[in-house]
N, C-alpha and C positions, 0 to 999 in steps of 0.2 A: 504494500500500500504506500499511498503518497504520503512522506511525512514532511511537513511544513515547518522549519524552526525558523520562529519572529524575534528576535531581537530589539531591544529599544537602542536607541544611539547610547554614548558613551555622556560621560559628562560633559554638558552644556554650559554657557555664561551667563548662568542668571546673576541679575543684578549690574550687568555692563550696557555699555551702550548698545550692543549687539549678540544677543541671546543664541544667534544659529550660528554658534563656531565654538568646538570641542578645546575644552580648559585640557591642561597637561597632563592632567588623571584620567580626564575623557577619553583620552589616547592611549594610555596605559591601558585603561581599563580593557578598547576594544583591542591592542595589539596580545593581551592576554590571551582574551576569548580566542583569539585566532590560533594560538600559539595549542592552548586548549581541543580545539575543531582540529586541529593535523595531528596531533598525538593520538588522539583518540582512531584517526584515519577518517575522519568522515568527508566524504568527497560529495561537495552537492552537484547536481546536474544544470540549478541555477540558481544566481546571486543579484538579486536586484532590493535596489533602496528606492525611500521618497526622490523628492529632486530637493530635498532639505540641504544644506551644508555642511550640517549637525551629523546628519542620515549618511550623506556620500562618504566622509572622513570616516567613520565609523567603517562603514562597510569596506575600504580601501584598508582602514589600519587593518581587521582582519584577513584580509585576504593577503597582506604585506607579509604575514606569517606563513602562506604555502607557496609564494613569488621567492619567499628567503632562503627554500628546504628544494627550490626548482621543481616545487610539486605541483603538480595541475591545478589551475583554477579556473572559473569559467570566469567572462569577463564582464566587470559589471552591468548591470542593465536596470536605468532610470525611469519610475514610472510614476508618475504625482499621484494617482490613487492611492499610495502610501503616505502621501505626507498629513503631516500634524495637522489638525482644524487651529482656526487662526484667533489664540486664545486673545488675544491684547484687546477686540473688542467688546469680547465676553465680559471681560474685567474690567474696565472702565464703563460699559453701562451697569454692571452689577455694583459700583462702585456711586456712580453719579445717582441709581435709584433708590440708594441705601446713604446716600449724605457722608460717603467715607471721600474725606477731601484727597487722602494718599494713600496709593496702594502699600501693605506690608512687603516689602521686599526684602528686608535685608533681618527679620525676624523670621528664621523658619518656620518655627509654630502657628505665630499669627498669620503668614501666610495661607499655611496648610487649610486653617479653616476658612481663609478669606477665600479661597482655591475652591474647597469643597462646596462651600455656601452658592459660588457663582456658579460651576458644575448641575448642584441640583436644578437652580433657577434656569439655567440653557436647557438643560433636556427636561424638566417639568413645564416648560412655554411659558414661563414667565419672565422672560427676556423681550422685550419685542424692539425691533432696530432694525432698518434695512441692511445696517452695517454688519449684524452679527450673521453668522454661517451658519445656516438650517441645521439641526439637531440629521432628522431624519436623513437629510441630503450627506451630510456626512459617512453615517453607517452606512446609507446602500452602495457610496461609492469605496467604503472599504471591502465591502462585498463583492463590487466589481471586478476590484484587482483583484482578489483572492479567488476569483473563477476564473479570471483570466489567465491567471499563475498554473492554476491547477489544468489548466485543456489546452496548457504549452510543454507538461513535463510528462514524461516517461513514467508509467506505473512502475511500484518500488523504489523510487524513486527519492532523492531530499531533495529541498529549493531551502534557500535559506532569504528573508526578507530581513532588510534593516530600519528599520521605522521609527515610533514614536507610542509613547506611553497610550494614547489615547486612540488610535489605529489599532492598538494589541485587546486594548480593553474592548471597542466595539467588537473585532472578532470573533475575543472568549465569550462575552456575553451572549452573542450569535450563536454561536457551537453550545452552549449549554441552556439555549431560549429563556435566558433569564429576563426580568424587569430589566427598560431601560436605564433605571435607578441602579442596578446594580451596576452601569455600564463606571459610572464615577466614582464606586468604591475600588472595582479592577485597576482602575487607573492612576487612583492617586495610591496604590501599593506598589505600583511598576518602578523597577530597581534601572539604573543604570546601568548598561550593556549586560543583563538580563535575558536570559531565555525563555521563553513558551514556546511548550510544542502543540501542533497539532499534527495528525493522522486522518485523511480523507477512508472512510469506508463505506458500505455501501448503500448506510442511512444518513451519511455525510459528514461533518467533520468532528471529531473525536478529541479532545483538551486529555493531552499525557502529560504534561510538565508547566508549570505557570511560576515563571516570577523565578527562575532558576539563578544559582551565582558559583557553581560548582568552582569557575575558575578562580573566585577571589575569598570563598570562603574560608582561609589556613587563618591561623593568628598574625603571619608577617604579611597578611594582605586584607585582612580585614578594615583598615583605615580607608582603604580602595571603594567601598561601600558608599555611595551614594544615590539620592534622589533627584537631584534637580538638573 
């Protein structure tokens, strides 16, 4: 069977001027994973990311690990069906209709809830802005790419995708037909360069592995461990 491993990008620049470009751990993080995926021998049949910055780097530093060993890779392949929904308007209308003059940015916690709060108000419709990116219009197009993935690979087959916290979360929630509500707790648990696997079988996709960190979980690499 086809087994799908999604990956989130590596660590990000929150709190800079420019959030889509992977901080010096984000690249550790993914050049691990990679290091990880050739030891183990897993050879996927295809490698494709969002068209994010965050995403491509990510997907590059792993594969930089079987370029290193002259092992076969396949070569990347960019598809925006994978990229992140475009949270910054989420957040500033959830922010302007809540009388919050500043976003938490540089308090993770207060964040986390400032994050979750706007989360439920987008997918419960209580957002309304021409600015913000449809709830629904989202997940069906993470569903697109993930069929379109799936009716380009070889049965028995691996595809490995490099994406984003929030593409992983519509997926799983998809494959397990949970509440859209569930879609925002998935997602604010999603680790940095993280694993979930799926498995297509023949009632359709099957959640083996969610939120995985095999490569960074030792004691000399635990500081590696990040969210944002």
């Amino acid at each position: 069977m086809t087994s799908l491993y999604l990956v989130r990008h590596g660590q990000a620049s929150l709190g800079s001027n420019n959030y889509d470009e992977l901080s010096t751990t984000g690249r550790e993080q993914a050049t691990l994973l990679g290091q990880h995926f050739h030891a183990l021998n897993i050879r996927f049949e295809q490698v494709v990311s969002g068209t994010l910055v965050r995403q491509i780097d990510t997907a590059q530093s792993i594969l930089s690990a079987y370029h290193a060993s002259n092992a076969h890779a396949p070569a990347l392949r960019r598809d925006p069906r994978f990229n992140e929904y475009d949270f910054e308007p989420i957040l500033k209308t959830y922010a302007f209709i809540n009388g919050i003059a500043e976003m938490p940015l540089k308090d993770p916690r207060q964040f986390y809830r400032f994050l979750q709060g706007a989360l439920n108000a987008w997918v419960g419709g209580a957002l309304a802005s021409p600015a913000i990116p449809d709830w629904r219009a989202f997940s069906q197009e993470c569903e697109a790419g993930l069929a379109a993935l799936a009716s380009s690979v070889s049965s028995d087959s691996r595809a490995l995708v490099v994406t984003s916290g929030g593409v992983i979360a519509s997926l799983v929630a998809n494959a397990l037909g949970a509440d859209p509500l569930k879609f925002v707790e998935l997602n604010l648990t999603i680790r940095n360069a993280a694993i979930t696997r799926l498995e297509k079988t023949e009632r359709g996709w099957s959640l083996v592995t969610f939120n995985a960190l095999p490569h960074l979980e030792t004691a000399a690499r635990r500081h590696l461990i990040t969210m944002a």
